[in-house]
VEXFI-673942 format. One record per residue (C-alpha): z, x, y; residue in three letters. Coordinates in steps of 0.001 Angstrom, whole numbers, padded with zeros to 6 digits, always signed. Each point is the difference from the previous one (the first is absolute). Last residue first. Layout:
<sites>
ZXYAla
...
</sites>
This chain:
<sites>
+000801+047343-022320Unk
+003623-001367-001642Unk
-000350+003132-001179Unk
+000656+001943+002802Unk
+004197-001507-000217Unk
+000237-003346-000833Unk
+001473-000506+003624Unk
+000069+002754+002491Unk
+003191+001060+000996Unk
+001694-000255+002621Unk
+002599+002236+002191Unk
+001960+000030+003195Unk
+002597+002986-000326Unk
+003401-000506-000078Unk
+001146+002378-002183Unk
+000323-002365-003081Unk
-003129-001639+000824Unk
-001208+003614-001022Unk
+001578-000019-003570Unk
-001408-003686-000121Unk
-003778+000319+000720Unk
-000395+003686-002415Unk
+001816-002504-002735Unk
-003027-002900+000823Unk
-002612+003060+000952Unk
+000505+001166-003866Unk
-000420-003500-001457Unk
-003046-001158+002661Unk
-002455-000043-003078Unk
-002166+002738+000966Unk
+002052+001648+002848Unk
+000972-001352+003240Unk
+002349+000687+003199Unk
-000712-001969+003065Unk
+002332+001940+002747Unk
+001165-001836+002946Unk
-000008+001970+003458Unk
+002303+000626+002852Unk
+002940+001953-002883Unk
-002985+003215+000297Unk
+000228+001810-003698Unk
+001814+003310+000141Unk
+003497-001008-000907Unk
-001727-002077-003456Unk
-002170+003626-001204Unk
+002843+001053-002501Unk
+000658-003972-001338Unk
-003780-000584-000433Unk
-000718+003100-002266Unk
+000351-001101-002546Unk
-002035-002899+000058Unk
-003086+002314+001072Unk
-000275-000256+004249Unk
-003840-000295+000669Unk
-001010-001322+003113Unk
-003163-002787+000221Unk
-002987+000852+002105Unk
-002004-001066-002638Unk
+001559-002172-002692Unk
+000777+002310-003027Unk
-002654+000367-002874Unk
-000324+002876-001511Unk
+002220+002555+002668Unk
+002551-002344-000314Unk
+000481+000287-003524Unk
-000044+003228-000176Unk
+002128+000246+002799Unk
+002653-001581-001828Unk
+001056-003773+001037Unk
+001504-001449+002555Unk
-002728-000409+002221Unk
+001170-001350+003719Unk
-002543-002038+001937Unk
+002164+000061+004095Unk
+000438-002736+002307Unk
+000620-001122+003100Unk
-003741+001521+001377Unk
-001442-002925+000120Unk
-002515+000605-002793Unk
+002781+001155-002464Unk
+001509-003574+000405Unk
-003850-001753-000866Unk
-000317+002349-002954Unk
+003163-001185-001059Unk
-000986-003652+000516Unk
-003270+000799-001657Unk
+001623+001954-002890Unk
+002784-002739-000434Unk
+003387+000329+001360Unk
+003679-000201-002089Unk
+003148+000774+001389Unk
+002987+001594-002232Unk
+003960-000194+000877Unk
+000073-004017-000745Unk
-001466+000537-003177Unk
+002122+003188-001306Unk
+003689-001606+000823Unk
+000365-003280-000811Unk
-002768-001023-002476Unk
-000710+003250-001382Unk
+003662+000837-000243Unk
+001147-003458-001241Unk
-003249+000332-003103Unk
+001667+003605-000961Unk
+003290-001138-000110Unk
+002506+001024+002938Unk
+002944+002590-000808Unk
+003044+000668+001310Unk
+002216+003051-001604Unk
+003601+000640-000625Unk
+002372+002980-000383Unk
+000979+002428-002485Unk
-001181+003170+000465Unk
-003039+002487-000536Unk
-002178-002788-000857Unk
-003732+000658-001293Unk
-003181-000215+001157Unk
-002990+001214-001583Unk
-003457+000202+001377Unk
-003556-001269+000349Unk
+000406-003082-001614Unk
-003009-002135-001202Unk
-003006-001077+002406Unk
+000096-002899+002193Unk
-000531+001714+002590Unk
+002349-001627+002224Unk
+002647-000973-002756Unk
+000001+003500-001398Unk
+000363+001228+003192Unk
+002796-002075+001300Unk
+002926+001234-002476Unk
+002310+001613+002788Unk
+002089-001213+002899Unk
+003040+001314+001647Unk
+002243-001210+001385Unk
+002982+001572-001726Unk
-001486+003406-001717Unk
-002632+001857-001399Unk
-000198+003735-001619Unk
-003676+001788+000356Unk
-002494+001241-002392Unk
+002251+001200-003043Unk
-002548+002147-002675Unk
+001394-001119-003234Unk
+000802+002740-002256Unk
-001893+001070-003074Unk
-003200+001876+001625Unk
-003003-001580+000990Unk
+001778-002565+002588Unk
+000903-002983-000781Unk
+000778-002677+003545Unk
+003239-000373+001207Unk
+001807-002526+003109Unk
+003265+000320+000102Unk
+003029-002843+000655Unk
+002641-000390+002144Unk
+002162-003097+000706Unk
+000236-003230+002563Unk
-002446-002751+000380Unk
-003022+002152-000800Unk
-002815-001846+000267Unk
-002537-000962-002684Unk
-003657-001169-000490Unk
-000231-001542-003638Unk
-002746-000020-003068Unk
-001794+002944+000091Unk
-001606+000618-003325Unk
+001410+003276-002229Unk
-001432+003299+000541Unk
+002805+001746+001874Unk
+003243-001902-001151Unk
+002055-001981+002883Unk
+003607-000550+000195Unk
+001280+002535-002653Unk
+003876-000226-000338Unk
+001967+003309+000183Unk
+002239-001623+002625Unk
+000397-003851-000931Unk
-001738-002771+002137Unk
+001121-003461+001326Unk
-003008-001739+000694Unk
-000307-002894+003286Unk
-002801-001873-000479Unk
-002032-000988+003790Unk
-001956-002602-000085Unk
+002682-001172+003310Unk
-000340+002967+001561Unk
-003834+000164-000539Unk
-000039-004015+001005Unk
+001648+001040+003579Unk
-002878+002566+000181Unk
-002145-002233-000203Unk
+000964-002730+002310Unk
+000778+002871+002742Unk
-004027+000895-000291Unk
-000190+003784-001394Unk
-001725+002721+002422Unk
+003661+001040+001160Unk
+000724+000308-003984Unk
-002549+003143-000409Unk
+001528+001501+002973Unk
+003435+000259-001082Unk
+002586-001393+001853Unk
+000719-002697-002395Unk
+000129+002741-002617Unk
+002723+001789+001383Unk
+001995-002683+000938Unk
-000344-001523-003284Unk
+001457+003238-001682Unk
+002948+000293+002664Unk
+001234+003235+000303Unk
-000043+002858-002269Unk
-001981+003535+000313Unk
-002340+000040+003079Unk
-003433-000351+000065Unk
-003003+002562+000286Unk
+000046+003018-002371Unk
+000628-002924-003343Unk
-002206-002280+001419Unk
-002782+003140+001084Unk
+000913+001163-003885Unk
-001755-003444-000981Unk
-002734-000359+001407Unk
-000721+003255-000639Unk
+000381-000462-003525Unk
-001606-003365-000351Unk
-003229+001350+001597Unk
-001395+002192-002623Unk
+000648-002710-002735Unk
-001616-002230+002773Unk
-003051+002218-000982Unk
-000211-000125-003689Unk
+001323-003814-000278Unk
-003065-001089+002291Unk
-002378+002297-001667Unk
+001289-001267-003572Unk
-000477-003716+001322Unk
-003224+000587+001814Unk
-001192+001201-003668Unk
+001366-002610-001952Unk
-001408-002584+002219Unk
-003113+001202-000523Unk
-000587+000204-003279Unk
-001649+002716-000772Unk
-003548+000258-001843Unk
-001696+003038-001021Unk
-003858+000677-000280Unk
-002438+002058-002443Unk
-003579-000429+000282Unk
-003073+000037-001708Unk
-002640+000023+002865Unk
-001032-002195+003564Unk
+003413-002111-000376Unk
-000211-002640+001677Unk
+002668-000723+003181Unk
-000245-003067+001524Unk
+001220+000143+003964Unk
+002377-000838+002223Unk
+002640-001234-002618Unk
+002357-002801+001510Unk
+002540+002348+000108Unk
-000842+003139+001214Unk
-000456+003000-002300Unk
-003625+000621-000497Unk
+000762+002806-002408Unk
+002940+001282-000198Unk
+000244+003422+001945Unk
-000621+003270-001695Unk
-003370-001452-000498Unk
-001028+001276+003347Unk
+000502+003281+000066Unk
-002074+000451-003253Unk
+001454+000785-003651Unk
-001549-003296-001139Unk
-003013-000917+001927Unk
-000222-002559+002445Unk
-003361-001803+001760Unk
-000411-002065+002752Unk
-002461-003094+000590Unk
-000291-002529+002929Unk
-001325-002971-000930Unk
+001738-002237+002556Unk
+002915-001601-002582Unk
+000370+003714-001034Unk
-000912+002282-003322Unk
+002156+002690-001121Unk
-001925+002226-002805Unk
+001946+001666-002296Unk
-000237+003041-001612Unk
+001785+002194-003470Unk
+003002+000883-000766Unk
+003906-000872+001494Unk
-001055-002588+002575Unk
+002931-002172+001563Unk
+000947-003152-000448Unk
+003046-002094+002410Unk
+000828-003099-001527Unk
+001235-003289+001516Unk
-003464-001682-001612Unk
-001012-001796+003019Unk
-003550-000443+000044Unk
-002543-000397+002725Unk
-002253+002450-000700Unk
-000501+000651-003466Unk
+001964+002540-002608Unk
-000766+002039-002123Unk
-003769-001039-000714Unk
-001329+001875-002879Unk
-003322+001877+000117Unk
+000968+002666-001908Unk
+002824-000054-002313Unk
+003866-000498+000545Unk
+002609+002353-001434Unk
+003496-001030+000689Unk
+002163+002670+000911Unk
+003936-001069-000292Unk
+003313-000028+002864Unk
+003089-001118-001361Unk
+001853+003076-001003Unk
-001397+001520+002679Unk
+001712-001853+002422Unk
+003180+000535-000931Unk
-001139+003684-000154Unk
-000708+000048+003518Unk
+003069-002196+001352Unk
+002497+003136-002010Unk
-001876+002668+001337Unk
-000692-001302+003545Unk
-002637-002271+001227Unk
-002460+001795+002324Unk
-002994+000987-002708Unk
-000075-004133-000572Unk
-000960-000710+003549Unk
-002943+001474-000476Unk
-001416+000758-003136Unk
-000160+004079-000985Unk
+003258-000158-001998Unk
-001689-002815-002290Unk
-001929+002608-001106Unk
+002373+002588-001044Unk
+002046-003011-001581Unk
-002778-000559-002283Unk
-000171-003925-000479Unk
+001285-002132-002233Unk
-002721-001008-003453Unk
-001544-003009-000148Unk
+000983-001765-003349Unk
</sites>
């Protein structure tokens, strides 16, 4: 059985050496060295294996459709990045000695980065609510006039009010448990709850207190990653909540625009539009689209007041699931965004 990886090494891959503690060793756990011997083909160009492999000993040799030939070494610059890492593969990759590799899923990685950085978000997000709007008053009010719901086709969002389940709820009761899959998007109807997350000592470290109007629970459901926090009530009172597949359908599709790289590149071209990386600099820095901004995924809420409200933003990352949530917390401050569909490796 191949054996997981040493955690010191898998510290030097990037984006793995950004996830946080509890992300990292998550995906250690699941991460293994396979050794492969010389002259083996890794992979060929052309496929679509949805994994992203990196060098941990020995060379490879990266091979193009035109001939061209480059070579990594483990410990190098170069193999701190996955190797070859748009989708179709760009090159085949032999291995020129006995080598070492690891494989990653994909998915699970964009998923842990997505969950790590809106995790960074969710707080602010949510202590500008709490700073922002008034105590009481009419719940649907409030989140009529929000900007997320002005983007929202009438239609739809009489179908969210009518999806809608109202939830009577108990004080002490726990609405939402940090790890577990999100399932709902909820709004306060009236009541108080808190939002907690463990800290490294025994208490629970309280990140902000909510209250009628507003919304929580849309992170997990954007990045579709697992819970990044704990909420529970502080009164009696009594939620609404939309399902998972109502949210997508109602509220998350008709916020988000979708653009292909040669329409994109065609918007950027004219001068009305504006490549946006959301993902670490790292990453950008490998393989970004020239002339392209870089604005990590949590960072995006920070930097919002200081992009220009004339010009539509076309955020991507490698599988568009990090621009997607980046796409939505800007729609809701009114700025014109995209993304780019498939993400860079749709090629």
């Amino acid at each position: 059985m191949a054996n997981l990886i040493d955690k010191t090494i898998l510290k030097t891959f990037v984006p793995p050496n950004a996830l946080n503690y509890e992300n990292f060793e998550e995906l250690a756990s699941k991460t293994h060295v396979e050794e492969v011997p010389a002259g083996r083909a890794i992979f060929k160009a052309g496929d679509s294996d949805n994994q992203s492999i990196y060098l941990v000993e020995g060379e490879v040799e990266l091979k193009a459709a035109n001939g061209a030939v480059s070579l990594i070494k483990a410990g190098s610059e170069q193999a701190k990045h996955a190797m070859s890492n748009l989708q179709p593969r760009k090159h085949t990759a032999t291995t020129k000695s006995a080598c070492k590799i690891t494989r990653i899923d994909s998915d699970l990685l964009d998923i842990l980065m997505t969950w790590d950085q809106m995790s960074g978000i969710e707080v602010d997000e949510i202590v500008e609510e709490e700073t922002d709007e008034d105590e009481g008053g009419d719940w649907m009010t409030r989140i009529l006039q929000s900007k997320a719901f002005m983007q929202i086709p009438p239609a739809n969002i009489q179908a969210i009010f009518m999806r809608m389940q109202e939830v009577p709820v108990k004080a002490g009761e726990t609405i939402i448990k940090q790890g577990d899959d999100g399932d709902f998007y909820y709004i306060i109807n009236k009541g108080k709850c808190k939002v907690t997350k463990p800290s490294k000592t025994a208490t629970e470290l309280t990140l902000a207190t909510l209250s009628d109007g507003d919304a929580f629970g849309e992170e997990a459901l954007l990045s579709e990653a697992k819970r990044n926090a704990n909420i529970v009530m502080l009164t009696d009172g009594v939620l609404m909540r939309l399902s998972k597949e109502d949210f997508n359908e109602l509220l998350k599709e008709p916020m988000l625009s979708w653009v292909t790289r040669e329409e994109g590149d065609k918007m950027v071209a004219d001068g009305s539009a504006v490549w946006v990386d959301v993902r670490l600099d790292s990453e950008f820095k490998n393989n970004g689209i020239e002339g392209a901004q870089n604005i990590p995924l949590y960072m995006l809420r920070m930097k919002a007041d200081k992009l220009d409200p004339s010009k539509t933003y076309i955020l991507y990352c490698d599988t568009s699931r990090r621009s997607s949530a980046g796409a939505f917390l800007l729609t809701e401050r009114g700025i014109s965004t995209s993304c780019l569909k498939g993400g860079l490796s749709s090629g």
